[in-house]
C-alpha positions in Angstrom: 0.0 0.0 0.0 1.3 3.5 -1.0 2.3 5.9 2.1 0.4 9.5 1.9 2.7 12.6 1.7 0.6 15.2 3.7 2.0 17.8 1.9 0.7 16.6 -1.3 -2.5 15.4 0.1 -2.9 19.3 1.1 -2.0 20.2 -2.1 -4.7 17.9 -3.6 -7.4 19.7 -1.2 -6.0 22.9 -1.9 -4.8 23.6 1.6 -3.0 25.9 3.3 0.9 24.1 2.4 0.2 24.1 -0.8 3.1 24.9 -2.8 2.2 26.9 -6.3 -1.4 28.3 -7.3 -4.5 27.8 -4.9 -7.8 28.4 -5.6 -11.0 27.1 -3.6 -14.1 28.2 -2.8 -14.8 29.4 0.8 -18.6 30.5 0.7 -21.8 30.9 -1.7 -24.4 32.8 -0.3 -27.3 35.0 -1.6 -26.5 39.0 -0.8 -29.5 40.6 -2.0 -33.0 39.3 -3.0 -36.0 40.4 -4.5 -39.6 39.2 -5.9 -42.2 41.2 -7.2 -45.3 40.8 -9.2 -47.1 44.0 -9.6 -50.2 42.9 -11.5 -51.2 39.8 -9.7 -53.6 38.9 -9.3 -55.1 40.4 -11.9 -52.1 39.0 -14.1 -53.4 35.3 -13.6 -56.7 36.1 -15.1 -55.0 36.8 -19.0 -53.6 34.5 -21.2 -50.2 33.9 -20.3 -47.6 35.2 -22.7 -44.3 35.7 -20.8 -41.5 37.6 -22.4 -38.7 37.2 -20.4 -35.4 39.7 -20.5 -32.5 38.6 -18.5 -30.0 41.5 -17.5 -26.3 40.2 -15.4 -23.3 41.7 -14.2 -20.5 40.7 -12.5 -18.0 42.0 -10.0 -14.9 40.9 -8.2 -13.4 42.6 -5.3 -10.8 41.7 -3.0 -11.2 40.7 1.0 -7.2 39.9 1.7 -5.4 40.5 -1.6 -2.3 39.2 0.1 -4.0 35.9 0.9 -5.9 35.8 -2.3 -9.4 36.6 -1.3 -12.1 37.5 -3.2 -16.1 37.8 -3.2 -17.5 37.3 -6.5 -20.6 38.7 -7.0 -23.1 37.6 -9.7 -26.1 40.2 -10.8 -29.0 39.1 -12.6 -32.1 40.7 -13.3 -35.1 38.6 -14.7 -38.2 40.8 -16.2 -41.1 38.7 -17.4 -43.8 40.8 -19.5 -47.2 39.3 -20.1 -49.3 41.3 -22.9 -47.5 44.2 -22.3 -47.8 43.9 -18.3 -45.2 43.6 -15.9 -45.9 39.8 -14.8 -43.1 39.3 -12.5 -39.5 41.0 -11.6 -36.7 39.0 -9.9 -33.2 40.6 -8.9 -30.9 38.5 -7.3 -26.9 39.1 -6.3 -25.8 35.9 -5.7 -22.1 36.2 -3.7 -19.0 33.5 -3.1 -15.4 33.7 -1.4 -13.1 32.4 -3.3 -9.5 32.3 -2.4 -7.3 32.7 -5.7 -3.6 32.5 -4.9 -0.3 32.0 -7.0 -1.9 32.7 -10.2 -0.6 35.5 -12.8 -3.0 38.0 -13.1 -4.2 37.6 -16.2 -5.6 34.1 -14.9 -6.6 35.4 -11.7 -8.8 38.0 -13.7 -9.8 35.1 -15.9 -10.9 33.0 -12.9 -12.3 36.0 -11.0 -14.5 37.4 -14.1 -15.3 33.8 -15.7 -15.0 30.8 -13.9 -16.4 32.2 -10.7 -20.1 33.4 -12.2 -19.9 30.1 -14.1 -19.8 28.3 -10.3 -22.5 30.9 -8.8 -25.1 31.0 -11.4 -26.2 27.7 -11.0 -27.2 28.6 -7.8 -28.8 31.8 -8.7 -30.8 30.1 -11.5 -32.3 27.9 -9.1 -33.0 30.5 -6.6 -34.6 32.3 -9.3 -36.6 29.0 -10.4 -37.7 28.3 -7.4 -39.2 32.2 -6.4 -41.0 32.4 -9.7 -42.7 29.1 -9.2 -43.9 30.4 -5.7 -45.1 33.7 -7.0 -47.4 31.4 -8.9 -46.2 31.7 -12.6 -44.9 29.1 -15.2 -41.5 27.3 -14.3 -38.4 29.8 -15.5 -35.4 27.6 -16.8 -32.6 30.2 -17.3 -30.4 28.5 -20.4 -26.7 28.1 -19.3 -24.3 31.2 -19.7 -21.4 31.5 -21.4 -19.1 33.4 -19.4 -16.0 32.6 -20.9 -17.4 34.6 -24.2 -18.6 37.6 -22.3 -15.6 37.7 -20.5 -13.2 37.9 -23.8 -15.3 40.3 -25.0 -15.5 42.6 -21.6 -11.6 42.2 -22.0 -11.8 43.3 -26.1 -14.2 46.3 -24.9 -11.9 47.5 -22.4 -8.6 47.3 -24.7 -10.7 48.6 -27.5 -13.0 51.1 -25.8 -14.7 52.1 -29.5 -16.1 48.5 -29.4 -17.8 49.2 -25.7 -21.3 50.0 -25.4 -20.5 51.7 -22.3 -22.9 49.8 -19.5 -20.9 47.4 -18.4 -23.7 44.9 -18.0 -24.1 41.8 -20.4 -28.0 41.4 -21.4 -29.7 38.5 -23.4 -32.4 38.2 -25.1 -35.5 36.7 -24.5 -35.9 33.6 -22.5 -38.5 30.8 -22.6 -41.0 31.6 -19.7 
């Protein structure tokens, strides 16, 4: 039977004696939260024809820059209209420590702005799923996002600033609702 090196087991688990790049995740949690539906119930006596827009955003700050400790924080705004009506609004900011040591910055930045929201949006998605079914509308199924591509093109914006459309917030188009 093969003897365990602790230090590479900690390395494996991404501890603290790790020796080159570290990165883990420390917390999710939900910051801020919000469900409304304006019309209801009037809403629920029309013929349901949900238009969904989906607004996100994304931001990285540092808690312990020397230790490599940053929240995450992933934005998303879900509008639902129903013949013209305001059916439903959801806003959620879902949050996450992550500790991102060792790495050059451009891969820190790449980690922090891409493969961070790609870790917290499944759990806003289901958040979101979960609030709209309780406020009584249709099931919401947010389709995956591709945060590798809006991070590149964040990136060409800011070394290009021509190319910008100067929000800073990625939106998509409409969603099946």
């Amino acid at each position: 039977m093969a003897e365990e090196n602790p230090q590479n087991t900690a390395a494996a688990q991404g501890g603290e004696n790790a020796s080159g790049p570290n990165f883990s995740i420390q917390k999710i949690f939900i910051k801020d939260l919000s469900f409304e539906a304006p019309d209801s119930p009037e809403i629920f006596m029309r013929e349901w024809k949900g238009e969904t827009g989906i607004q996100l955003n994304t931001n990285a700050r540092p808690l312990n820059e020397q230790d490599g400790v940053f929240e995450v924080e992933l934005g998303l705004t879900v509008t639902t209209e129903s013949e013209g009506k305001t059916a439903y609004l959801v806003e959620i900011k879902q949050a996450g420590v992550f500790v991102v040591h060792g790495f050059p910055e451009d891969q820190r930045n790449q980690l922090l702005g891409a493969y961070c929201p790609n870790v917290l949006f499944p759990f806003a998605r289901e958040t979101i799923a979960d609030l709209v079914l309780k406020g009584g509308f249709p099931q919401l199924l947010l389709q995956p996002v591709n945060f590798e591509a809006l991070y590149a093109q964040h990136r060409n914006e800011q070394q290009n600033p021509a190319a910008a459309d100067g929000n800073g917030a990625a939106t998509s188009g409409p969603a099946q609702a």
